[in-house]
N, C-alpha and C positions, 0 to 999 in steps of 0.2 A: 384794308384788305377786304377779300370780296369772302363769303362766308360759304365754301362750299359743299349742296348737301349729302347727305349720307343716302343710306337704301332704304326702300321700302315695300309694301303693301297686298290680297284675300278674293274668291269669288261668292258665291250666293248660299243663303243659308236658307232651309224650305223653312217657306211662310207660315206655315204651320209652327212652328218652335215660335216664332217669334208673336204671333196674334195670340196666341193658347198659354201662354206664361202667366198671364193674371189669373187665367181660368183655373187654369193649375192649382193656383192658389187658394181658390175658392170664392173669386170674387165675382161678382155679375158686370159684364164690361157691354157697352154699347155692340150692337151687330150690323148699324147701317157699313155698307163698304160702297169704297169707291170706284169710279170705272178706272181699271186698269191701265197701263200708263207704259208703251211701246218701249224699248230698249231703244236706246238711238243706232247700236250695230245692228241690234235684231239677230244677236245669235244668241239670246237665252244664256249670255251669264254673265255675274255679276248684276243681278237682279236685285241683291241688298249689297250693303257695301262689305269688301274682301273683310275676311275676320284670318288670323293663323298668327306666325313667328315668322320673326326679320334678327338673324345674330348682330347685327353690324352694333347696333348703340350699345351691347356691352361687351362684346370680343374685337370690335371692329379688325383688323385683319392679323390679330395672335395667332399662336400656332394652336391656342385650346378650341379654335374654330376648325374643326372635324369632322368625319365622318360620324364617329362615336357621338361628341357632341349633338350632332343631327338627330342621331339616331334615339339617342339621348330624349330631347326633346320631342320628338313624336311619341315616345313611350307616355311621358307626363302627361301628353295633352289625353291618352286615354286612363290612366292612372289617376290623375287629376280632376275627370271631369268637364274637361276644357274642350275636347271633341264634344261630348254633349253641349254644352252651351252654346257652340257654333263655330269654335274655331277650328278651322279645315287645312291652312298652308301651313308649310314648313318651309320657309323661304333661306335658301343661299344669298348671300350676299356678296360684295366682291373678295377678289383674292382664294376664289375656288381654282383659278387655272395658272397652269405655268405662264411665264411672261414669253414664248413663243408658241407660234401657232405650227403644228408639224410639215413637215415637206410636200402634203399635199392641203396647207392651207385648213387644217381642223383643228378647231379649239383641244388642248391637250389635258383633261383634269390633273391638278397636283396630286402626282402620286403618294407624297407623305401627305398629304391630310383628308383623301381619299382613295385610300389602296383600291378599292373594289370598282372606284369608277363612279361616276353617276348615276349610271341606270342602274345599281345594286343599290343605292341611297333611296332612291323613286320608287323599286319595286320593294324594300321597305315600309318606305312609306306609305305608300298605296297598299300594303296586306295591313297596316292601321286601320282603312278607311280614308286616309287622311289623304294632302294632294303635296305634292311638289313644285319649288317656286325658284328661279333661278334668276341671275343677275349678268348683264353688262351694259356697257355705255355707245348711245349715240353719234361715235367719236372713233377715232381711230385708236386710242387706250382709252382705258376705264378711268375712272379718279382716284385709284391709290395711285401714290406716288410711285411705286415700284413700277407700275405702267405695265397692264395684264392688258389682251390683246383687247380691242375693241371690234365693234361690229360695223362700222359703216364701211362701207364697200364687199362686206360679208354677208349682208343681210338674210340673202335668201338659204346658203349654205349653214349659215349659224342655228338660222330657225329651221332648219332641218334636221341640225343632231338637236338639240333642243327637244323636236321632238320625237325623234326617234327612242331620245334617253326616258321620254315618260315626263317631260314636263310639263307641267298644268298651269303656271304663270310666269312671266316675265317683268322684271322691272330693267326700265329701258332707261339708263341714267342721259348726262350731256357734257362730260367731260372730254376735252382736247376733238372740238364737232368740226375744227377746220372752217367755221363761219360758213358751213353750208348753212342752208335754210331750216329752222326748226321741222318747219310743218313734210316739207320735204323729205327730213330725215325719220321722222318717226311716221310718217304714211308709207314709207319705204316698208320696213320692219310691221307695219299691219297686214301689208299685204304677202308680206312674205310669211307671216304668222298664218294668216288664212290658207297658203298655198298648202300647207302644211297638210290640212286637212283636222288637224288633232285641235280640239279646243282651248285655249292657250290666254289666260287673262290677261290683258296688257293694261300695264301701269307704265303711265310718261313722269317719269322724273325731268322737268326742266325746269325745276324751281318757280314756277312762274314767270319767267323771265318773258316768253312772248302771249301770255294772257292764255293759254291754252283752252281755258273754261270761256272762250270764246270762239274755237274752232274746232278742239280735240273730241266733240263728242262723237262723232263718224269714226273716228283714230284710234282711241284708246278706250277702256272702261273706267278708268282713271288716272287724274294727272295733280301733279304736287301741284300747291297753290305758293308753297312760298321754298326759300331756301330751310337748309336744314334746324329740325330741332337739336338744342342741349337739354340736360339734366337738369336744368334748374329756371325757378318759378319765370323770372324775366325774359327768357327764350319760349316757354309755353306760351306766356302771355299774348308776347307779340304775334307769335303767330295764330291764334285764337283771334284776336283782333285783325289777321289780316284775312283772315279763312271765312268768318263770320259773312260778310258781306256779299258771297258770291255764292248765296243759298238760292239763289231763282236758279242757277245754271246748273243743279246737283240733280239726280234722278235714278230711276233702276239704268242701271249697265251704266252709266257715267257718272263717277263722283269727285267730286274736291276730296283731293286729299293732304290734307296740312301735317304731312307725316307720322311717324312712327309712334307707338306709346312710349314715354320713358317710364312707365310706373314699376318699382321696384329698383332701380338703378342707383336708388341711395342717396341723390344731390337734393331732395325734395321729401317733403313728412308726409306720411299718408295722409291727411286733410288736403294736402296740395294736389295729392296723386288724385282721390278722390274725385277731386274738382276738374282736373285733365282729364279722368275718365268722362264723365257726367259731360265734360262739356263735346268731349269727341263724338258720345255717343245721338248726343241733341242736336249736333252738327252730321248728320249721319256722314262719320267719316269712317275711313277703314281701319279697323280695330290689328293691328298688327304688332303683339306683342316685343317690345324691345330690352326686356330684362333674359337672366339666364334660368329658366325655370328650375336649373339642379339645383342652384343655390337659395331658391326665393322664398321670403316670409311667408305666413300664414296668412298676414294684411295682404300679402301682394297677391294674393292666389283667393281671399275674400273679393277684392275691387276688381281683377281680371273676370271673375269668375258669377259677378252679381248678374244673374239670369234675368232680372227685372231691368235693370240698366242697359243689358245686353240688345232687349227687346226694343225699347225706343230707336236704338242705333238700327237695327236690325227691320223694323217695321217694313211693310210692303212696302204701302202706299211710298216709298221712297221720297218723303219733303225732307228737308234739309230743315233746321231752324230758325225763323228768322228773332231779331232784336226788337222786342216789346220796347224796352226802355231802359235808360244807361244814362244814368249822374252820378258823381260824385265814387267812382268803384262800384257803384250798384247795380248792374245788370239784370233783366230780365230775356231770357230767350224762349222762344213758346216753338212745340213743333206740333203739327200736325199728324194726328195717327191715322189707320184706316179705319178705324172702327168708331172713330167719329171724340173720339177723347182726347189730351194733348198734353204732351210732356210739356213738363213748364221748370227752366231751371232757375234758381235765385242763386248769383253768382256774385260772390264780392270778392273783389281785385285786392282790395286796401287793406292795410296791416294792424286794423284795428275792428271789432264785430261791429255791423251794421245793420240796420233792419230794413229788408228786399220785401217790396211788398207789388202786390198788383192784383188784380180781380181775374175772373170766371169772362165777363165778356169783354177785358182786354185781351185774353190769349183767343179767344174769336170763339166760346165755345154759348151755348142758345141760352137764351134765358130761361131759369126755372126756379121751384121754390127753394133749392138747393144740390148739392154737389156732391160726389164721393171725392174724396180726397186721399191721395195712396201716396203715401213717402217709400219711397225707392231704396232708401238707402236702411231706414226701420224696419221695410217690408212690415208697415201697418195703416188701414186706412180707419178714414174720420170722414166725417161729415162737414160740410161749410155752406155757407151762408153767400158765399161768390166770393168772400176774400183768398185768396191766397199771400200768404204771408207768414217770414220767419224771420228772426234775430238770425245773423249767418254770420259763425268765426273769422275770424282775418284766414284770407286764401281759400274759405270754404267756400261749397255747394254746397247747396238742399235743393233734392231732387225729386218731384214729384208727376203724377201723372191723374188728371180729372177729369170728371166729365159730368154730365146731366145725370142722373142716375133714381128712378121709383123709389131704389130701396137703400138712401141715403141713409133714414132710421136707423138700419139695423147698427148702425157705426158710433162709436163716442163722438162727438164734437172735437174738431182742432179746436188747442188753445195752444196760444204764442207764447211764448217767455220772452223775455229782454229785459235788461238791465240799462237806462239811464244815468247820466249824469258824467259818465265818461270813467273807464278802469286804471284811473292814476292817483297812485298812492303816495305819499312822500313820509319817510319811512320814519317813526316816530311820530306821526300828525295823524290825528282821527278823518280817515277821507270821508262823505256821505254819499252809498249810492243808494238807488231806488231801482229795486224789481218791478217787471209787472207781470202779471201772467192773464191773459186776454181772449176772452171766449169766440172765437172767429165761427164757432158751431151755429147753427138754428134749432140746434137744441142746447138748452143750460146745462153749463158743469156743475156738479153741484158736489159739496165737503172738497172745497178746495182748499189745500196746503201749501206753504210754498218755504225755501229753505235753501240760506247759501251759505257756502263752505268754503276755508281757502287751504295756504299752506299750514304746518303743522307750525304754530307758536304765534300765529296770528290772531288775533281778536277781530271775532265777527259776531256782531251784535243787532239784532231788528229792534228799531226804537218806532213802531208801529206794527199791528196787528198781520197777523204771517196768514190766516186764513179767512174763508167766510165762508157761510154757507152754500151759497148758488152765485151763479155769475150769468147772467141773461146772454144773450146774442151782444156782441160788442163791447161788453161792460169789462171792465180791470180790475184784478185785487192790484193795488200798489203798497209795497214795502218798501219802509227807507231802514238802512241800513248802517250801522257804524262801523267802520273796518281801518283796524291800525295792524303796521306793517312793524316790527322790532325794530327797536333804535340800532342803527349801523347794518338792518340789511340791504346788501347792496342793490345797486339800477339793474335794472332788468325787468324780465317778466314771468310772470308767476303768474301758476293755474289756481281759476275760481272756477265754483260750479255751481250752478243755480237750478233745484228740482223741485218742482211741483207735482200734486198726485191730486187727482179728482173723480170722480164718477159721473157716469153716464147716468139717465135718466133709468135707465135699467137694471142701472147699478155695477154695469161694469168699471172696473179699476183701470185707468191710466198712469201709467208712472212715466215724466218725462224729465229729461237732463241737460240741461245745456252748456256744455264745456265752456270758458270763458279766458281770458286774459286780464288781468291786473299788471299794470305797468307800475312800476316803482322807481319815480323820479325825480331826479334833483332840481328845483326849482330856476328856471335861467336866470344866469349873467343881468346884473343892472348894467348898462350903456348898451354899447356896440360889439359883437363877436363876430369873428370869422366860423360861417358854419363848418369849416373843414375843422377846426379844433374842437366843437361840441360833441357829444355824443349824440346818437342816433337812437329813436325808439327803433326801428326796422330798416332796414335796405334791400333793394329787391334790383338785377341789374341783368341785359340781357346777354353779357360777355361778363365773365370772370366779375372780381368784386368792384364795387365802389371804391372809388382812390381817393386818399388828401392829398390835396395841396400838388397829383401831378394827374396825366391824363390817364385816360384806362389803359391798362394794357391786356386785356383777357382771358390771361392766366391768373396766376398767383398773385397775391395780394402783395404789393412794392413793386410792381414789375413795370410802370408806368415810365413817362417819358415829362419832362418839364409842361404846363400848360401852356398851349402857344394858339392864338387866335387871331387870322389875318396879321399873321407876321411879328404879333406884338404879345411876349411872353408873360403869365404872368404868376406871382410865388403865392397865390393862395388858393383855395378852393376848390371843388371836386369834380372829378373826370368818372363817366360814366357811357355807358352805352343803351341804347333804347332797344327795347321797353328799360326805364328805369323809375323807380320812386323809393325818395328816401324822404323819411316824417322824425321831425324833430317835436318837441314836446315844448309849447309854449304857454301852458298854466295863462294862457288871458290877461299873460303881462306885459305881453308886445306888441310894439305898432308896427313895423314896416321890414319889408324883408328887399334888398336888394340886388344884385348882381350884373354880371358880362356876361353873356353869352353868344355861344356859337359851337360850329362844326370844326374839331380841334383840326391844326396843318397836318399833323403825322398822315392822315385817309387820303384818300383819293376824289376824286371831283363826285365820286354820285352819290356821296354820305350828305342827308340830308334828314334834319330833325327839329322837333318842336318843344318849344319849353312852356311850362307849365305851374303857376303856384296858386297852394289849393290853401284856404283856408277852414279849416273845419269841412265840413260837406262841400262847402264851396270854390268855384273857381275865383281866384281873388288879380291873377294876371297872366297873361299868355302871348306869346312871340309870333305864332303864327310858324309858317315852315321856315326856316333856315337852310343855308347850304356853304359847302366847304370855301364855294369864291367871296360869300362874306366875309366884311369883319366884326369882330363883336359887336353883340348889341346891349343895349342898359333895360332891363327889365327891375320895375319895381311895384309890391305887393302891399295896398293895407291888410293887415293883418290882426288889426285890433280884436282883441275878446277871443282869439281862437284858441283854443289846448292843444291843436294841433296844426303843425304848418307842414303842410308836404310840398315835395319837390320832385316834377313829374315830367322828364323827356320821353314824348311819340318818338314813333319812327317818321316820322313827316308824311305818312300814308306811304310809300314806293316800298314798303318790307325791309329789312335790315338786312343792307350792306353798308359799311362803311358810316354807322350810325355812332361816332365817339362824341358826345356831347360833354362840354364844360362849363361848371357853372363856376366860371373865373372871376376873384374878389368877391363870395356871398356871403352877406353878411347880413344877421340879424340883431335888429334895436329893439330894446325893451325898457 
């Protein structure tokens, strides 16, 4: 089935908020700027990318989607904070109007879940300060099913009460379009927006479907790059990976937008949310809150609300970010700021901590005797020496922002922490790891400490020296570690934390923590096993769970269909959808991983995806793209010495539709 998307997306936050946030802080940030950079409409908005609220990804069309609700929500964003930070829409979504349009052909708003109408919702909103955001489709109905009216052949008359009612933005979705011409139908609805007179942001929902970021920049201020996001990490992913690539085509008044935030929505841990933040914001995409503020944590209202994070998304100079470098889950995205400094995100995919590393004159910044170094996320800076680098948890971000900087000095030196040797325990067995904690400053740590801790009844023990006095530019305290897990506790995963404390040459105190994962595992099967009957360290999938032994079905976990590839069924192995990766735990006692693969029968002809096995950091064998008119193919993996074997279907590059991949018969020998 084809995956169709939801609603979405904000106009321009003054440049001022966004360049003045470090300063704020008290930090000294570079002043060169750059020349200015035309709007491609040239009407002055959406000059940084849209920032507000979108209901749809957590009421999608309930009846708790309201007036109230609305109203609701624009109170929090000034209650909260969230007006100041820069978020401005308060966006409607679908399922605001009756599914008939009145006898003289005008949108009718639901009277039960707007008594007062819309322009009493707008002229709320707007006595916030705040702007109002409105929804319909391309199409002659919307995309809910209940089928509310659509705009094509209304164009001019729609965006006329639109804005008569006070509307400040529209998202223009492409449900039920009648196979007119994209560009057609949404150049219809700009100019009927412009006729209007009233300034009116326009957001193209077409999922990507006709490359929009290759014609829409005259059209819209922004347009979705892919179909819609879910709540959960393997929908982020992919479309992260689909959005990433089309940063030359992003700019003030026209952005890529890879949809909505889900942070706070609950299918995802704040480390994950984190990381979708951090990575939206690097991507300067539109910050368009999709959780329900009445209800939302304190985490969710920290990561919405990180004024520093805000800022890179927000920056003038309008660059998108592009990709440094990316093996093995390890990403590096570097963006360019105006003031001549650069967001640099270290982003790992993989369900295990990895250390994201890159320099000063990979993300393009001038050479010098060294750098300020500001974590985003600590809101603290350091000093370095050109490295950039950190150990980054399974699903994390670490978010920072550098530059060439006089008065690096005044800062402690970064130091890295990381733990080698890999966090797999077997539970009654003494595992050995090895700390390090690593001076990346140009000025020495000096009375460094370092210290790790696990669950309660575990034994952790350093069988070498935990401190030393100074640690030069580059140099490592290395600690080895004895760590035993209790006899009989179970597989899984368990939090370690590894901290280190040192001082500056000044003598300032550093105190740093780095949260960690210990895996506790049973050592593999001697012969041949079906991976569908081993346990998994992690699974991550882009529709609903990982299945055994049948194909995906996208919901609920059993809900699959028999495996069936080019015709020919088969009773073992696991059905998944892209992005997916699941990592089994092979303790360096197996050789070869095998399998069928392909594009399972149940999809449609344009499900097409790529398989993938990784051994340790490495790719150890890959398919290439696949497609639903193949038949299975045999993919087979050395795997010798690895602790961990992951198993990793793309979307074949074309975005996830119809992306059910199965790895039919997989089976690991050890």
């Amino acid at each position: 089935m084809r995956h169709l998307p939801t609603r979405t997306t904000r106009t321009r936050l003054v440049g001022a908020l966004a360049a003045g946030l470090l300063c704020a802080a008290g930090l000294a940030v570079p002043t060169a700027a750059a020349a200015p950079v035309t709007p491609a409409l040239d009407d002055g908005l959406a000059l940084t990318p849209p920032m507000g609220f979108n209901n749809w990804n957590s009421t999608h069309c309930r009846a708790e989607f309201n007036e109230s609700m609305v109203k609701g929500i624009a109170d929090i964003f000034v209650e909260k904070g969230l007006k100041d930070a820069g978020y401005e829409y308060v966006n409607l979504d679908d399922c605001w109007a009756l599914p008939t349009r009145d006898a003289n052909g005008k949108l009718v708003p639901d009277p039960v879940r707007f008594p007062g109408g819309i322009k009493a919702v707008a002229d709320y909103v707007h006595a916030k300060g705040l702007k109002l955001g409105i929804y319909t489709s391309a199409g002659t109905k919307t995309c809910n099913t209940a089928g509310f009216p659509g705009a094509l052949g209304h164009e001019y008359s729609d965006a006329r009460q639109f804005a008569d009612w006070g509307v400040d933005y529209l998202k223009y979705d492409n449900c039920n379009n009648q196979g007119v011409d994209a560009k057609q139908r949404y150049t219809t609805m700009r100019d009927a927006l412009k006729a209007t007179g009233r300034p009116i942001v326009y957001s193209i929902c077409e999922w990507g479907e006709n490359k929009p970021w290759e014609w829409a920049a005259d059209v819209g201020h922004l347009w979705r790059t892919t179909g819609d996001i879910s709540d959960n990490w393997g929908s982020m992913l992919a479309i992260l990976k689909r959005n990433l690539p089309l940063a030359p085509h992003a700019g003030p008044g026209h952005w890529n937008d890879p949809d909505m935030l889900e942070v706070g929505n609950g299918g995802m841990t704040d480390t994950e949310y984190r990381s979708h933040f951090s990575m939206w914001s690097i991507m300067a995409a539109p910050l368009l809150i999709g959780s329900d503020l009445r209800s939302a944590s304190a985490a969710t209202f920290d990561i919405l609300g990180n004024r520093e994070v805000v800022a890179v998304d927000q920056d003038p100079l309008g660059k998108q970010g592009t990709v440094v470098s990316s093996q093995g889950g390890r990403w590096v995205v570097a963006k360019e700021m105006r003031d001549g400094s650069r967001a640099v995100a270290l982003f790992n995919e993989s369900g295990t901590a990895q250390r994201v590393s890159t320099s000063a004159a990979a993300v393009g910044l001038p050479a010098a005797d060294a750098y300020t170094l500001r974590d985003l996320w600590q809101h603290r800076s350091y000093n370095t020496a050109g490295t950039i680098s950190a150990t980054v948890p399974a699903h994390g971000t670490v978010l920072v922002r550098a530059w060439a900087d006089p008065k690096w000095a005044q800062h402690p030196p970064a130091v890295e922490l990381g733990l080698d040797g890999g966090q797999f325990v077997e539970a009654g067995r003494t595992a050995t790891l090895t700390s390090t904690v690593t001076d990346l400053g140009r000025t020495p740590a000096q009375r460094v400490s370092v210290a790790l801790t696990g669950p309660e009844g575990w034994a952790v023990r350093a069988t070498s020296p935990t401190s030393s006095p100074a640690l030069p530019t580059g140099r490592s305290l290395r600690t080895t570690w004895a760590v035993t897990a209790p006899n009989g506790t179970p597989t899984g995963s368990y939090g370690l934390t590894l901290r280190a404390s040192y001082r500056s040459p000044t003598g300032v105190r550093v105190d740093n923590a780095l949260p960690l994962t210990a895996n506790v595992v049973a050592p593999p099967p001697s012969g041949t096993s079906g991976l569908g009957d081993l346990p998994w360290l992690s699974a991550t999938n882009g529709w609903g769970p990982v299945e055994r032994d049948t194909s995906n079905g996208e919901s609920g976990a059993g809900d699959g269909h028999p495996i069936t590839i080019g015709g020919v069924v088969y009773g073992k192995g696991l059905g998944v959808h892209a992005e997916s990766a699941v990592e089994y735990y092979a303790g360096g006692a197996c050789e070869t991983v095998t399998a069928q693969v392909g594009v399972d029968d149940e999809e449609g002809a344009d499900g097409t995806v790529a398989f993938e096995i990784w051994a340790d950091g490495s790719k150890a064998a890959s398919t290439g793209v696949l497609t639903n008119a193949m038949p299975a193919q045999p993919i087979t993996a050395d795997v010798s010495g690895a602790q961990v074997v992951r198993l990793v279907v793309t979307d074949g590059g074309d975005g996830i539709t119809s992306d059910h991949g199965d790895w039919a018969e997989a089976r690991l020998s050890c």
